[in-house]
C-alpha positions in Angstrom: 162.6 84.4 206.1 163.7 88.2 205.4 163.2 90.3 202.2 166.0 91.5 200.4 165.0 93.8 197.9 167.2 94.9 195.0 167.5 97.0 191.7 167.3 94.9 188.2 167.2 96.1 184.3 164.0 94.8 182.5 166.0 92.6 180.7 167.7 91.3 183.4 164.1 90.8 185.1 162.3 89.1 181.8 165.5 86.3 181.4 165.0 85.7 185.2 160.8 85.0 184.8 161.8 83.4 181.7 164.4 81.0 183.4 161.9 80.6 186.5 159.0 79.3 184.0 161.3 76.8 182.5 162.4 75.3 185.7 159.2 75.7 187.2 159.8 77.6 190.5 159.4 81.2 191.4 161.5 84.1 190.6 162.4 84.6 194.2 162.9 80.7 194.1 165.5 81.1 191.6 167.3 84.2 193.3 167.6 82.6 196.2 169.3 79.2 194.0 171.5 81.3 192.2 172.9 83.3 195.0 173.6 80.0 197.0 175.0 78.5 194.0 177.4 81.9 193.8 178.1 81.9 197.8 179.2 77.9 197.1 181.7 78.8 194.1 183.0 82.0 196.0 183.9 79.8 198.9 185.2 76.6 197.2 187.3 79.2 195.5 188.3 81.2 198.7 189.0 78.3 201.0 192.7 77.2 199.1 194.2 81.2 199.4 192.7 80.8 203.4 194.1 77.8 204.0 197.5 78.4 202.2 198.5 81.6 203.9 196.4 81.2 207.8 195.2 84.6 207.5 191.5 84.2 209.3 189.6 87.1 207.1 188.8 87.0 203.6 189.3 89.9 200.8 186.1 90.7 199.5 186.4 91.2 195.6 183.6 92.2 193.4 182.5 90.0 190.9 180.4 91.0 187.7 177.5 88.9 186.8 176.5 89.9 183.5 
């Protein structure tokens, strides 16, 4: 596997360790979950507007994750 590093609040950091504890895996455990989980949603979502108009790239759109 590869690191990916990236910048979080302290709050956003403390719900995450928080979260991790509860479910009983790692914080990089549940980073890796929750951007799969994201990647699956953005796809299942994608795949209709793909399909409907042929086009064979996808507009990328940024999506707030509070």
């Amino acid at each position: 596997m590869k690191i990916v590093t990236f910048k979080a609040s302290e709050d956003l950091i403390r719900e995450m360790d928080r979260v991790a504890a509860e479910l009983g895996v790692t914080r990089s455990h549940l980073i890796r979950m929750a951007v799969q989980r994201f990647m699956r949603e953005y796809r299942e979502q994608e795949e209709p507007y793909i399909r409907s108009t042929g086009r064979d790239r996808v507009i990328v759109k940024t999506v707030y994750i509070p």
